[in-house]
C-alpha positions as CSV (number, residue, x, y, z in Angstrom):
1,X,-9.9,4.6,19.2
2,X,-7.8,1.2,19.9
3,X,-4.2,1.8,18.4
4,X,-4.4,-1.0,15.8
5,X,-7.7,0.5,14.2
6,X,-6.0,3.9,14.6
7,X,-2.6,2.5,12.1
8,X,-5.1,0.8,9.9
9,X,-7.1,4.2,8.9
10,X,-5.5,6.4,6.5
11,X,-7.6,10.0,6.3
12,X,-7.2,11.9,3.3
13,X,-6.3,11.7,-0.4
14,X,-3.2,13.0,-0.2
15,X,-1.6,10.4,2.4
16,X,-4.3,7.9,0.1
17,X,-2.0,8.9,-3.1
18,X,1.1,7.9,-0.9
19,X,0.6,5.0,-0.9
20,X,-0.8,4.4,-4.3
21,X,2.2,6.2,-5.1
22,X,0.1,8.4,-7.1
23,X,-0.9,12.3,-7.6
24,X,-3.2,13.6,-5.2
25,X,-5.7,13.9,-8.6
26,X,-5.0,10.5,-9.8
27,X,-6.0,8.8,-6.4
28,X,-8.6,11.4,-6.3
29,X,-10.1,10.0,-9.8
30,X,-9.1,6.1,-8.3
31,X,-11.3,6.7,-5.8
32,X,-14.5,8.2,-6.8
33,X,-14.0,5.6,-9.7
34,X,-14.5,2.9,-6.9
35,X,-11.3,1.2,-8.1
36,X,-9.3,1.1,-4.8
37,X,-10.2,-1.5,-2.3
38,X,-10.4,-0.5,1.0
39,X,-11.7,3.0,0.6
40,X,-14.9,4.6,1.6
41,X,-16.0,7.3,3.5
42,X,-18.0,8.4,6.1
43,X,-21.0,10.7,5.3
44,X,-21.8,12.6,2.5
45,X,-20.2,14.0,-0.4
46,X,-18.3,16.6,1.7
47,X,-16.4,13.7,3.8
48,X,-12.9,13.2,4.0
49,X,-12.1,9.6,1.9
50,X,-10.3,7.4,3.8
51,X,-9.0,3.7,3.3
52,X,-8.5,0.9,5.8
53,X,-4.6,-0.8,5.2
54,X,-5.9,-3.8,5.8
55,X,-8.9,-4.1,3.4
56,X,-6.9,-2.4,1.0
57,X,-4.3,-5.3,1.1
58,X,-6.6,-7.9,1.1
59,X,-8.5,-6.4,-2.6
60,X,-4.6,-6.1,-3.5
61,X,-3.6,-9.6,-2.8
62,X,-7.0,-10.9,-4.1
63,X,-6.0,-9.6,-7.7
64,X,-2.6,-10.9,-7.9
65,X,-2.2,-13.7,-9.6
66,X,-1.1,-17.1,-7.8
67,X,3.1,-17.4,-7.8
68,X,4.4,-20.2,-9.6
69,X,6.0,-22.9,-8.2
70,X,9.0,-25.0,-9.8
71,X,8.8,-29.0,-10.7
72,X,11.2,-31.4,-9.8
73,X,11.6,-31.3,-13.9
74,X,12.4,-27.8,-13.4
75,X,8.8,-26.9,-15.3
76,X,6.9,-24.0,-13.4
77,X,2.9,-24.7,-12.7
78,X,0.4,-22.4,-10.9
79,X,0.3,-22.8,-7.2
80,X,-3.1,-24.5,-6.4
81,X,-6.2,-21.3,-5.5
82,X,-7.4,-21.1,-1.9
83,X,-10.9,-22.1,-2.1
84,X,-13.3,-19.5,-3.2
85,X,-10.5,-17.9,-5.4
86,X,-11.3,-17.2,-8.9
């Protein structure tokens, strides 16, 4: 397994709740809820979840809301979308 792909996976829904800086059970319920981006798992019921950093970051970053930019009046105004932002 190439070392990038290795850093991106993250086995488990304990080291999973890490990151959402969560309980094991609230990541637990997150993710059979289908509510964390990123996440999936390989095989049946019985498979370990796991969740890609990367994907994870993109959902994340996909939610946010665009930052605000200042005027030159000192007024603040949405930053313009990327295209196929909604």
């Amino acid at each position: 397994m190439p070392d990038d792909l290795k850093n991106d996976i993250v086995r488990g829904v304990a080291a999973i709740a890490l990151i959402l800086n969560t309980t094991s059970r609230g990541a637990y319920h997150l993710l059979e809820a289908g509510r964390v981006p990123g996440a999936f798992k390989l095989g049946g019921r019985t498979s370990p979840w796991m969740l890609s950093r990367s994907k994870f970051r993109e959902g994340i970053e996909q939610k946010m809301p665009a930052p605000k930019k200042e005027t030159a009046t000192g007024s603040a105004e949405a930053a313009p979308q990327p295209p196929g932002a909604a």
